[in-house]
FIKEKE-252133 format. One record per residue (C-alpha): x, y, z; residue in three letters; residue number from 0. Coordinates in steps of 0.001 Angstrom, whole numbers. Example, Ala and Ser with C-alpha at 12.3 -4.5 7.8 and 13.67 -1.06 7.14 Angstrom:
! residues 2
{r {12300, -4500, 7800}, "ala", 0}
{r {13670, -1060, 7140}, "ser", 1}
! end
This chain:
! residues 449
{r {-55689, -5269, 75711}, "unk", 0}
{r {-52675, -5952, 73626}, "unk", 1}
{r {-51693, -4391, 70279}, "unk", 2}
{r {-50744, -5956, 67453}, "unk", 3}
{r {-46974, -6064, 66954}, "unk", 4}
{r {-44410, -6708, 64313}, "unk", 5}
{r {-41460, -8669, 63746}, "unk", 6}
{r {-39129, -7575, 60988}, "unk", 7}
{r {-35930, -9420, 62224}, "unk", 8}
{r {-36387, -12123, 58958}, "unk", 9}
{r {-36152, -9237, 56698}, "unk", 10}
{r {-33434, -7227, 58454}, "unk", 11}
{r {-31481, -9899, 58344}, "unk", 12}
{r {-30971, -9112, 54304}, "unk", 13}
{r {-29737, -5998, 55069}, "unk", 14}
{r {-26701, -3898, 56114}, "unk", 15}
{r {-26594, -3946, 59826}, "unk", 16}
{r {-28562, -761, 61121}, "unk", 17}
{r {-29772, -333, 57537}, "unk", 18}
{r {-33789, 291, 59045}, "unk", 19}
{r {-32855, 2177, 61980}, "unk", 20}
{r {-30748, 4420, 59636}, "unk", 21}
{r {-34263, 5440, 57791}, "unk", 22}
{r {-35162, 7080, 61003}, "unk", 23}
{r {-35299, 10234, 59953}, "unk", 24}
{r {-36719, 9995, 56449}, "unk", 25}
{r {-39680, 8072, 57695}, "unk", 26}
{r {-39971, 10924, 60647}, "unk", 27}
{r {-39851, 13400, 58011}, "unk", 28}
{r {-42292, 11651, 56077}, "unk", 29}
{r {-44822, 11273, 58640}, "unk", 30}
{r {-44450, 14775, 59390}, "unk", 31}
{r {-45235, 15709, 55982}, "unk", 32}
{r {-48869, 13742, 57178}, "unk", 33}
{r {-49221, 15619, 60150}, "unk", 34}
{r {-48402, 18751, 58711}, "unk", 35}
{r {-50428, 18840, 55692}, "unk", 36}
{r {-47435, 19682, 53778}, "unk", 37}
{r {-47090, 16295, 51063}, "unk", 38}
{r {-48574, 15678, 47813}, "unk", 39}
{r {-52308, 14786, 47918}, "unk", 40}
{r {-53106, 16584, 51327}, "unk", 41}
{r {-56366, 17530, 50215}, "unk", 42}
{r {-57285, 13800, 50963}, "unk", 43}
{r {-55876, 13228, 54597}, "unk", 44}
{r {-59168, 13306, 56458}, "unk", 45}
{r {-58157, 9848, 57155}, "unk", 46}
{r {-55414, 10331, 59125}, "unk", 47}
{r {-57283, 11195, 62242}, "unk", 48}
{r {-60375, 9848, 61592}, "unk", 49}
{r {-60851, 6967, 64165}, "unk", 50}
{r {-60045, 9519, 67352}, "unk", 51}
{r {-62467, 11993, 65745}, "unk", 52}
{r {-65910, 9775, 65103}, "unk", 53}
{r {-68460, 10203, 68308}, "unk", 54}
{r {-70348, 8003, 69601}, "unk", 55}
{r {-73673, 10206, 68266}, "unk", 56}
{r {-72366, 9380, 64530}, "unk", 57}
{r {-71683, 5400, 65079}, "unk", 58}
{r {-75578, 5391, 66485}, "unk", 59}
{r {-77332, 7002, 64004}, "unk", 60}
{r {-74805, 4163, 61703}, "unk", 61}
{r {-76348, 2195, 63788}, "unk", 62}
{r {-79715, 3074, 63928}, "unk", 63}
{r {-79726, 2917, 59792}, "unk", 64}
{r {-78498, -533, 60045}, "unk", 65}
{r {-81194, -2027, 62629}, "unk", 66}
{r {-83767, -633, 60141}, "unk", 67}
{r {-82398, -2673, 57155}, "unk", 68}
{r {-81641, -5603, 59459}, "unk", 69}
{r {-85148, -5750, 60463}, "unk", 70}
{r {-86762, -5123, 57042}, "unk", 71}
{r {-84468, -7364, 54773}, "unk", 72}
{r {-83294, -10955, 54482}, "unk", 73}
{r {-80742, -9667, 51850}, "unk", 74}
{r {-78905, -6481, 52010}, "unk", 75}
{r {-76946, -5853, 48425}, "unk", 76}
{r {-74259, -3566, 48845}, "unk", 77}
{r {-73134, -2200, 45736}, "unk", 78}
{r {-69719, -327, 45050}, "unk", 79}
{r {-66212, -1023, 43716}, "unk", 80}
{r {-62637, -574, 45062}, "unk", 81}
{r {-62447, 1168, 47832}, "unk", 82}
{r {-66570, 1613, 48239}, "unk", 83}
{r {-66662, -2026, 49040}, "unk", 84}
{r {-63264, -4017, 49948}, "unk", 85}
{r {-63082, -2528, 53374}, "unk", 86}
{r {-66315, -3382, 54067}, "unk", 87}
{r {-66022, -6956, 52641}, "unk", 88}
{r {-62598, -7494, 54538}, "unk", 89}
{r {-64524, -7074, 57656}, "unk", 90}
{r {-67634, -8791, 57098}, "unk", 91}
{r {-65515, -11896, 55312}, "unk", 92}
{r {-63423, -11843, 58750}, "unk", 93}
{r {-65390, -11907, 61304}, "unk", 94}
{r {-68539, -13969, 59675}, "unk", 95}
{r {-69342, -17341, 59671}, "unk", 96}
{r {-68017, -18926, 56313}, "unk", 97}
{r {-70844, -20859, 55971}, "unk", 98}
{r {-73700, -18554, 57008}, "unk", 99}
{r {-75018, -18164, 53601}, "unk", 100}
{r {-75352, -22311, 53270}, "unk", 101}
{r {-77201, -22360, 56891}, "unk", 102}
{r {-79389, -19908, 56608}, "unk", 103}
{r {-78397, -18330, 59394}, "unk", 104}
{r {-81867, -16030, 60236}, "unk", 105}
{r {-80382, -13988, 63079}, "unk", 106}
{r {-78357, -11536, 60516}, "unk", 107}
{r {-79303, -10578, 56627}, "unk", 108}
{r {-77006, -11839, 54161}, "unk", 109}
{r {-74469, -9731, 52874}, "unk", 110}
{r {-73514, -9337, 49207}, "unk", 111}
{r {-71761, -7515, 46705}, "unk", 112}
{r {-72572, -5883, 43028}, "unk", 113}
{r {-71493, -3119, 41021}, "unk", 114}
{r {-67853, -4042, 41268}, "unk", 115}
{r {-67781, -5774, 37918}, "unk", 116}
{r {-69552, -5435, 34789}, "unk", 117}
{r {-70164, -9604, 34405}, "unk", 118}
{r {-73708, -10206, 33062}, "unk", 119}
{r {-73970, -13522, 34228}, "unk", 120}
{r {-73083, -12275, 37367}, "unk", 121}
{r {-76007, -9753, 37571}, "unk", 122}
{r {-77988, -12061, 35795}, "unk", 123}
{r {-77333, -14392, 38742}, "unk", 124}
{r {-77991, -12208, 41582}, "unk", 125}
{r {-81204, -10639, 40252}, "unk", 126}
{r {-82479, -14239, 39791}, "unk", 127}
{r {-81425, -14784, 43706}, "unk", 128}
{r {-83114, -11748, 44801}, "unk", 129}
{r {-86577, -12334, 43296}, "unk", 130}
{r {-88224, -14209, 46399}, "unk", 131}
{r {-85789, -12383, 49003}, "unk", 132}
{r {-86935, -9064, 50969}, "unk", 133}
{r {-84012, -7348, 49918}, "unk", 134}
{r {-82670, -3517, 50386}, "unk", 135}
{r {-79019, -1573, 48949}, "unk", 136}
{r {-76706, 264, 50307}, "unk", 137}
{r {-75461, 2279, 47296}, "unk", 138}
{r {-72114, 3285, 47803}, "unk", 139}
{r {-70722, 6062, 44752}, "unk", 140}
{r {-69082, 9547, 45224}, "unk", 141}
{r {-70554, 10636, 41706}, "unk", 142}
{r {-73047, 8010, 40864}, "unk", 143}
{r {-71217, 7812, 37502}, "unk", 144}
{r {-68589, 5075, 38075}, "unk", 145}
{r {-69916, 2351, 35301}, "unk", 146}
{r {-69835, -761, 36902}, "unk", 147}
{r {-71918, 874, 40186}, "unk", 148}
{r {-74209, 3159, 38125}, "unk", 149}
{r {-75418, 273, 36359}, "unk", 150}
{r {-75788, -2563, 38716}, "unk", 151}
{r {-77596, 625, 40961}, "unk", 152}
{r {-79747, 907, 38275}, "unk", 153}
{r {-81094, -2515, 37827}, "unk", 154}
{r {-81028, -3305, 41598}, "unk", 155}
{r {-83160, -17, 42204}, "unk", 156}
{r {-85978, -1413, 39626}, "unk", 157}
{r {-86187, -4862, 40795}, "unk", 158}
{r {-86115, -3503, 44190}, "unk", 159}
{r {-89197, -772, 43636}, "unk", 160}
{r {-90971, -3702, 41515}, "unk", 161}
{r {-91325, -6319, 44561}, "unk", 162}
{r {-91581, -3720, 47754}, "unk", 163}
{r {-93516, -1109, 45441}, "unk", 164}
{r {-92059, 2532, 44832}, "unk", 165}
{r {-92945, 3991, 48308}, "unk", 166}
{r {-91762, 984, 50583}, "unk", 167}
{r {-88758, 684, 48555}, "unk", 168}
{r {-87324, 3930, 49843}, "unk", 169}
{r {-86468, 2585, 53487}, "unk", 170}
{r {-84669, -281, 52253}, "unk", 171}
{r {-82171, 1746, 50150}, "unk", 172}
{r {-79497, 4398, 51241}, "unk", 173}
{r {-76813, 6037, 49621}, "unk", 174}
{r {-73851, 6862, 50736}, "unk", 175}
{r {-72308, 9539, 48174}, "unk", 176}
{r {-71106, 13611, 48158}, "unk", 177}
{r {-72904, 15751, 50480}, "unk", 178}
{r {-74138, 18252, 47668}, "unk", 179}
{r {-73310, 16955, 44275}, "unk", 180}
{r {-73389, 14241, 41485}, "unk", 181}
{r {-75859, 11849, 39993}, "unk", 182}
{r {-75728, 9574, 43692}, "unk", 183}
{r {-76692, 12582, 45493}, "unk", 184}
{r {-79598, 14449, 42743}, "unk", 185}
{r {-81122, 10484, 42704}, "unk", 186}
{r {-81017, 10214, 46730}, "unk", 187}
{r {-82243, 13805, 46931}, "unk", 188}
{r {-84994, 13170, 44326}, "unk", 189}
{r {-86201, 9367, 45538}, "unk", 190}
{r {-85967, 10638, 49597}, "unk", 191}
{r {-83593, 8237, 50022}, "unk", 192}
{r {-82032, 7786, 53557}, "unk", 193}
{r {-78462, 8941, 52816}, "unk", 194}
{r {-74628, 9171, 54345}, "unk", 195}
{r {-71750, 11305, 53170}, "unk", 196}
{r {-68584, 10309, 51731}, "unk", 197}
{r {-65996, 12844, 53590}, "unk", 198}
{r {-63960, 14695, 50548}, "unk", 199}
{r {-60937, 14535, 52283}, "unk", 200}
{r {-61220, 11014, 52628}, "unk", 201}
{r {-60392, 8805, 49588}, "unk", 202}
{r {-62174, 5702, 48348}, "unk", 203}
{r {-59357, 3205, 49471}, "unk", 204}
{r {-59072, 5188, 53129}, "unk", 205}
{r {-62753, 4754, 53845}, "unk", 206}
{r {-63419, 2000, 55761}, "unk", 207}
{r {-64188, 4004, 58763}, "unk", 208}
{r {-66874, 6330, 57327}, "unk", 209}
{r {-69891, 5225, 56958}, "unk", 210}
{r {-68694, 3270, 53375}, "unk", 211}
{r {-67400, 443, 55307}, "unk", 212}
{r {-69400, 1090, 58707}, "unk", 213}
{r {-72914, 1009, 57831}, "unk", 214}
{r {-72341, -2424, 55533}, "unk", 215}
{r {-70513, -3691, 58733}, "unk", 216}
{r {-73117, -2620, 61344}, "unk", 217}
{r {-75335, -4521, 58786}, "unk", 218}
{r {-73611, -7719, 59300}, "unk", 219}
{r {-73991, -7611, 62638}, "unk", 220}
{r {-70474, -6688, 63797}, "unk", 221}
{r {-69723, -4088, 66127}, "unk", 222}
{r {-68857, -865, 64468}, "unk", 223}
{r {-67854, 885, 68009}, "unk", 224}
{r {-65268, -1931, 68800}, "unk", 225}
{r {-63819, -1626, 65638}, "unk", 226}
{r {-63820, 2165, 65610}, "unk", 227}
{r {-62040, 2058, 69442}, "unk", 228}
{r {-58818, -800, 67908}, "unk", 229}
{r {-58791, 1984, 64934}, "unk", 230}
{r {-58376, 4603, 67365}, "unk", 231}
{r {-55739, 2899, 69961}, "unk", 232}
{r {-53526, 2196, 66666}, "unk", 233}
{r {-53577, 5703, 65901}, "unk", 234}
{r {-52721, 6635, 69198}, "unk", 235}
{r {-49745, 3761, 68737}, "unk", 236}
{r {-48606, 4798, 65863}, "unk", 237}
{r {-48352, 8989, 66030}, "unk", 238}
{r {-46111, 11234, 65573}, "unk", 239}
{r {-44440, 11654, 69004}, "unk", 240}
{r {-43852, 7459, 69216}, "unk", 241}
{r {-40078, 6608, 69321}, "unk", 242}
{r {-39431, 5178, 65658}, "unk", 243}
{r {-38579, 1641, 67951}, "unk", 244}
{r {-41864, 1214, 69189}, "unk", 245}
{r {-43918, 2678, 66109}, "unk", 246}
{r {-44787, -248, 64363}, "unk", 247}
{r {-46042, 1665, 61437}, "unk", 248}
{r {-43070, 3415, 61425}, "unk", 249}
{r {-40601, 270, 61199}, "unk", 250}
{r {-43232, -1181, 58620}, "unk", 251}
{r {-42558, 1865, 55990}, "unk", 252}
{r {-39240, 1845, 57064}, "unk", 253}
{r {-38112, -1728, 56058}, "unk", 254}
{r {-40270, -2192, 52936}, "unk", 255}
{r {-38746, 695, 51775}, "unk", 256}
{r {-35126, -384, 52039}, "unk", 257}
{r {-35852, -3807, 50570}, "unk", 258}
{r {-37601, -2023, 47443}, "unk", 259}
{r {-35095, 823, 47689}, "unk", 260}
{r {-31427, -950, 48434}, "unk", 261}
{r {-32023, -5052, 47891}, "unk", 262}
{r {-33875, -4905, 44720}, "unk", 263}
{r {-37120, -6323, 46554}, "unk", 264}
{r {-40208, -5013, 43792}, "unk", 265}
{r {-42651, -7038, 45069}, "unk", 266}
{r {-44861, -8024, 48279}, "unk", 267}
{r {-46903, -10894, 48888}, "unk", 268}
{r {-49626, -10022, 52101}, "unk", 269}
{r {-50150, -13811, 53194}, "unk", 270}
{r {-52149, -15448, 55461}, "unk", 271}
{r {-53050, -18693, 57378}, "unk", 272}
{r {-56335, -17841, 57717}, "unk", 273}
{r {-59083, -18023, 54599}, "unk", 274}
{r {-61171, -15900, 56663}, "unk", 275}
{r {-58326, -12664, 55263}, "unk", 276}
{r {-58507, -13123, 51791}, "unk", 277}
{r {-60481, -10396, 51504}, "unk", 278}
{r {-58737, -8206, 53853}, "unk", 279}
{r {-55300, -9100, 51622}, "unk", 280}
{r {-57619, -7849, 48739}, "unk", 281}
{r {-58431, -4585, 50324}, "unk", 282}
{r {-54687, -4628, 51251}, "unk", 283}
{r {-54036, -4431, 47772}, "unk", 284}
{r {-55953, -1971, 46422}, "unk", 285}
{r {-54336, 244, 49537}, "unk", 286}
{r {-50754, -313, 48690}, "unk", 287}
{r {-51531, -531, 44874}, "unk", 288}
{r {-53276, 2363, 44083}, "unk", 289}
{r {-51172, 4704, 46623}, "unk", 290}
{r {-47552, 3476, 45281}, "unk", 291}
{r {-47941, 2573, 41973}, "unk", 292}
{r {-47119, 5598, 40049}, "unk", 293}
{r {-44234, 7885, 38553}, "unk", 294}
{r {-42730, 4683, 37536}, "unk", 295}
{r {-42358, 3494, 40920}, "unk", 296}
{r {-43899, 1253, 43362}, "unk", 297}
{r {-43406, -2425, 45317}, "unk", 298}
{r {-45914, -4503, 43457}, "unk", 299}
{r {-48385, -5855, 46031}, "unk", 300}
{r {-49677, -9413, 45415}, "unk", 301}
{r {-51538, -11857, 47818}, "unk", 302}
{r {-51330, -15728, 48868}, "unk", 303}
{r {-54006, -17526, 50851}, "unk", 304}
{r {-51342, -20176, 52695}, "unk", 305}
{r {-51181, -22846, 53260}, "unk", 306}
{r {-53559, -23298, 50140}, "unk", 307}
{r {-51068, -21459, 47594}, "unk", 308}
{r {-48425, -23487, 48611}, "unk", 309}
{r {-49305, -25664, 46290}, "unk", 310}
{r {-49867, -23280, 43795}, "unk", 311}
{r {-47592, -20311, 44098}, "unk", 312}
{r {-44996, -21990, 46407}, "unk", 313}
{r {-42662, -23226, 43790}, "unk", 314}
{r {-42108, -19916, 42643}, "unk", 315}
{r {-41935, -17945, 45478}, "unk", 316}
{r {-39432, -20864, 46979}, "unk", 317}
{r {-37189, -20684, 43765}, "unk", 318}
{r {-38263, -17946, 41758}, "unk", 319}
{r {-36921, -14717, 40671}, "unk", 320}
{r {-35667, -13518, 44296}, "unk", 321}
{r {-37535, -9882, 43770}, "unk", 322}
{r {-39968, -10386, 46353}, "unk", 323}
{r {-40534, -10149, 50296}, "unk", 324}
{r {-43204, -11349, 52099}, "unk", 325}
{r {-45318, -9880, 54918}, "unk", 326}
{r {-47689, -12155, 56900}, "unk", 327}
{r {-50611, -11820, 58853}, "unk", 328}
{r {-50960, -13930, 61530}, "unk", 329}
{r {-53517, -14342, 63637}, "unk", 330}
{r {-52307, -15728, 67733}, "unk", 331}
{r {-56003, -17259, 68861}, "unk", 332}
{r {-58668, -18869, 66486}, "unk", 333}
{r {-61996, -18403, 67700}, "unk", 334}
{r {-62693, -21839, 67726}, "unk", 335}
{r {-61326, -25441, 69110}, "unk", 336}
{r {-61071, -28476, 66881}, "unk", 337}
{r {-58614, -31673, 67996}, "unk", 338}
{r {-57649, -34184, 64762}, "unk", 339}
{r {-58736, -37383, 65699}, "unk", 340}
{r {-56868, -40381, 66298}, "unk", 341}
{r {-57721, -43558, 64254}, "unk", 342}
{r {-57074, -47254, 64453}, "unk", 343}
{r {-56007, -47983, 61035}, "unk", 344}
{r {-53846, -44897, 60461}, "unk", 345}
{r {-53877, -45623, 56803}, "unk", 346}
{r {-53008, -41610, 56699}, "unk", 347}
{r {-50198, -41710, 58636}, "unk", 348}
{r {-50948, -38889, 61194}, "unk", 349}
{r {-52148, -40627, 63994}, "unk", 350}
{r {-48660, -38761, 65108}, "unk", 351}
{r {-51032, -35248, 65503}, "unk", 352}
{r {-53918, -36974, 67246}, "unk", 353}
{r {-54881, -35049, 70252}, "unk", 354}
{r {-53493, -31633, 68824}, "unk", 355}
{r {-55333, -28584, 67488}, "unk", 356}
{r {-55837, -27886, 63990}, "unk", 357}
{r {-54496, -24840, 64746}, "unk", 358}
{r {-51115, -26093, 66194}, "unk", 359}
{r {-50537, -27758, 62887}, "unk", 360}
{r {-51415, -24391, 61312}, "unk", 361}
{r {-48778, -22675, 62849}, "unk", 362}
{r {-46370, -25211, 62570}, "unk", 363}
{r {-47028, -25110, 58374}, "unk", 364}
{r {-46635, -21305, 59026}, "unk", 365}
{r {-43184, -21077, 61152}, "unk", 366}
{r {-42230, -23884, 58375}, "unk", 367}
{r {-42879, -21813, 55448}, "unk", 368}
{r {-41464, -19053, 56799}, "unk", 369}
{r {-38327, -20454, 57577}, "unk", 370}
{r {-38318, -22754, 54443}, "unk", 371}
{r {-38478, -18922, 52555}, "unk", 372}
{r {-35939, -17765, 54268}, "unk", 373}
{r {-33232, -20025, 53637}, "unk", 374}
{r {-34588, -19998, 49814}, "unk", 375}
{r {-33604, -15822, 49793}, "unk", 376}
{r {-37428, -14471, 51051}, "unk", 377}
{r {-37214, -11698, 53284}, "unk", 378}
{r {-40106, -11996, 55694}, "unk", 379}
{r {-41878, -9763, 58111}, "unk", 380}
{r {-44748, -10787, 60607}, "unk", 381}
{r {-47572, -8529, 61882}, "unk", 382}
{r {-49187, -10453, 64781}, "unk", 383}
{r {-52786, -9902, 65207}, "unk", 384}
{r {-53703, -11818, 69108}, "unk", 385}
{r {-57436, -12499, 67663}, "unk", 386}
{r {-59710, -12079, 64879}, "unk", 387}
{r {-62085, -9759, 65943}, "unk", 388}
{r {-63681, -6161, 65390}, "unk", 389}
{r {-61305, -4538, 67957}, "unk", 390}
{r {-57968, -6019, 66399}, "unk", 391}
{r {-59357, -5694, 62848}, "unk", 392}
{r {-59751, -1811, 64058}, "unk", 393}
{r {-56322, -1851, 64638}, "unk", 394}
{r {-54721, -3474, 61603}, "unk", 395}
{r {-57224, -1275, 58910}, "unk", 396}
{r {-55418, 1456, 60853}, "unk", 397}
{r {-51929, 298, 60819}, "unk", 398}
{r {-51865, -503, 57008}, "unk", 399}
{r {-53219, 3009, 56338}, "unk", 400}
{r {-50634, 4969, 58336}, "unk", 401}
{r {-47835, 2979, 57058}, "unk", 402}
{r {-49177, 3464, 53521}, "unk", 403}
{r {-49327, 7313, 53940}, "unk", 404}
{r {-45539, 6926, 55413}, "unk", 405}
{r {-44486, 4814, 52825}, "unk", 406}
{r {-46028, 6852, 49879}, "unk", 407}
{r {-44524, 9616, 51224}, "unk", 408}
{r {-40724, 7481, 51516}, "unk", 409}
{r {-41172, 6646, 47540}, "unk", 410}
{r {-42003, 10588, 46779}, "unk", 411}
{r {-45117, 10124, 44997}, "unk", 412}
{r {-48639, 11532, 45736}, "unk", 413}
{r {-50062, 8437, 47993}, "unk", 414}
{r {-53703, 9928, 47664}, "unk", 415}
{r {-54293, 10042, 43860}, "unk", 416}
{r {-55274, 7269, 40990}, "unk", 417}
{r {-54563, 9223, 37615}, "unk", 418}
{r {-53920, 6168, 36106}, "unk", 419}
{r {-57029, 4541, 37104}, "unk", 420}
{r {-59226, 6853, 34523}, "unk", 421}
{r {-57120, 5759, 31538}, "unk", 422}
{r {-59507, 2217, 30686}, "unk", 423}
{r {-62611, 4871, 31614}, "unk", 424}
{r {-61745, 6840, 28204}, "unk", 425}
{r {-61444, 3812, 26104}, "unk", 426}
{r {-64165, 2336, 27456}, "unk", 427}
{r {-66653, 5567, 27345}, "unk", 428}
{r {-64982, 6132, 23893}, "unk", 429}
{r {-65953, 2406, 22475}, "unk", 430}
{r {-69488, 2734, 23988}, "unk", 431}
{r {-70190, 5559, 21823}, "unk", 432}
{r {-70757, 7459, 24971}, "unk", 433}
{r {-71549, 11278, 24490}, "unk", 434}
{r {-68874, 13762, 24788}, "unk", 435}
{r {-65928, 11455, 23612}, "unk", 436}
{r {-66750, 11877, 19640}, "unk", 437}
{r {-63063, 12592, 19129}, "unk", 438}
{r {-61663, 9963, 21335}, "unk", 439}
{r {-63911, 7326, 19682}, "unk", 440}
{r {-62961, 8503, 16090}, "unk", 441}
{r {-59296, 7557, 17196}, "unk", 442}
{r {-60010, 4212, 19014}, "unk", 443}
{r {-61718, 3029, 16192}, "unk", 444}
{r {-59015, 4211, 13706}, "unk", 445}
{r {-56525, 2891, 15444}, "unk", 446}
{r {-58439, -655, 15389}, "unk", 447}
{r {-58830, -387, 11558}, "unk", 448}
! end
């Protein structure tokens, strides 16, 4: 099989002739920092070599979890924020049917999402959707502490217990949390819950391949060892000992970096053609957003569904501030074949495209666009995926990763931390009254007179 490649030439063309190739050696140095475990945050690079290192003994006892719930529930709530869910949600959005949920498709459980907000309605809603569904959880928390998980947990774990009863309720929910400590682990520990470990050397946003994203994957019905084997041949592609001209990675980190660094470029917009990826551009984001964004530095990412936000963000992006790139996703081979119709009264005006494929007239919108941003001063780079399936989807989780790590490394910042993620925490814990911020809450609430 094919990899997936990349085409920077659109966005080279903005630069100084030789202007990528002359990062060479920075981004070798930088992805030597990686493999050596000598940059910032290396305390959280189990990652890196994660795909070539999972057996086949660990993806079936994934497995062998996931037939359980499939068998026992109709509904399988997965609850988590940032990186405890996205990966697994840019997967499962991918490769599922976008209407499953409307069919009532009985040959997989449904899939869905909680404790990544704290909207009432929200839980409100889903509780009142659960009630006549066999449903189980997949709680997904390092500590067990983070709010918005904690407390959707909490009421999922009661309404769950209530209609299975305490006893049957314990092989329909598993947590996936630290191996020996935190509130995740004592309640798993305590309840005899069936559980997974979150690696410590593996951060929330670089998880998709442990069991965070896997098991909620395997759950879906999606094959967790194809995905695993694309994640693995991309690491293979993109190591170390690859000539910088055929590391695609490598190029990747390269390129962005010289936009952001040398042709004022502070902002990328992930787009695709394909609504099935809006979820995989959010779990792009988080990625590139929480790794780069710090020390007062950082491309801001941002992300388009096209050809829908063409007629939303296209104005701008066409003749807007010219501080942004793009990089698209797109995707050679749908899965599926649909010809436009031709029709006698043409009162449309596009009995011109009868006889063609939907898709042709996607990719004829996308090599539009793409030129159309061009000329209008929008560097562009392409990442071709041949199809949208677990073995490609392998691939591309691992691609963005190692190019993040490269790229994080480029900007000199510590790719693998969040410090500025815990700042709303304090307000929040301090305005709740919660004990232990006494002193932080006195000063909140003086400062709001």
């Amino acid at each position: 099989m094919k990899n997936i490649s990349l085409d920077i030439t659109k966005a080279a063309s903005f630069l100084k002739e030789g202007a990528v190739k002359a990062y060479e050696k920075e981004v070798k140095i930088a992805q030597e920092t990686l493999e050596n475990g000598t940059c910032p945050g290396n305390d959280f690079l189990g990652w890196l070599h994660l795909p070539t290192s999972i057996t086949p003994a660990f993806l079936a006892e994934i497995q062998a979890v996931a037939d359980t719930l499939r068998a026992k529930c109709e509904v399988i709530v997965v609850a988590g924020i940032g990186g405890s869910y996205l990966g697994a949600r840019a997967v499962i959005e991918a490769l599922g049917n976008s209407f499953a949920w409307l069919v009532n498709d009985k040959s997989n459980p449904t899939i869905v999402f909680a404790g990544n907000n704290i909207g009432e309605d929200y839980l409100y809603e889903l509780s009142a959707y659960l009630k006549d569904k066999k449903f189980g959880v997949i709680n997904i928390s390092k500590s067990g502490t983070t709010t918005e998980t904690a407390l959707a947990f909490r009421l999922l774990k009661k309404q769950c217990e209530d209609q299975w009863g305490k006893e049957a309720a314990k092989d329909v929910i598993v947590a996936i949390t630290d191996a020996t400590k935190g509130a995740a682990r004592a309640a798993a520990d305590k309840e005899g819950y069936k559980t997974f470990i979150i690696p410590d050397n593996v951060g929330g946003r670089f998880s998709v391949l442990t069991p965070v994203g896997l098991l909620p994957i395997a759950c879906a019905g999606f094959d967790i060892t194809t995905l695993v084997k694309g994640a693995a041949d991309m690491e293979q592609a993109t190591g170390l000992n690859v000539p910088f001209e055929e590391n695609i990675a490598a190029q990747y980190a390269a390129v962005r970096n010289v936009l952001y660094q040398e042709a004022g470029k502070k902002i990328e917009i992930v787009v695709n053609y394909q609504p099935k990826l809006h979820f995989f551009s959010e779990w792009w984001k988080q990625l590139y957003g929480e790794s780069e964004g710090k020390d007062g530095k950082g491309i801001f990412p941002a992300a388009c569904d096209f050809t829908t936000d063409l007629h939303s963000m296209g104005q701008w992006i066409q003749e807007g501030e010219r501080s942004i790139f793009e990089t698209i996703i797109s995707i050679e081979k749908p899965e599926h074949e649909v010809l436009f119709p031709h029709d006698e009264e043409n009162l449309d005006g596009l009995n011109f495209l009868a006889g063609k494929r939907v898709d042709d007239v996607n990719k004829m919108a996308e090599l539009g666009t793409l030129l159309a941003h061009v000329d209008g001063g929008v560097p562009n780079i392409r990442v071709v995926v041949p199809q949208l399936n677990e073995y490609y989807l392998g691939q591309l989780i691992y691609f963005f990763e190692i190019a993040c790590g490269i790229s994080g490394n480029l900007l000199a910042v510590n790719p693998f931390n969040q410090p500025g993620v815990e700042a709303y925490k304090k307000n929040m814990f301090a305005l709740l009254d919660k004990p232990g911020y006494e002193e932080e809450s006195k000063k909140i609430k003086e400062r709001l007179g």
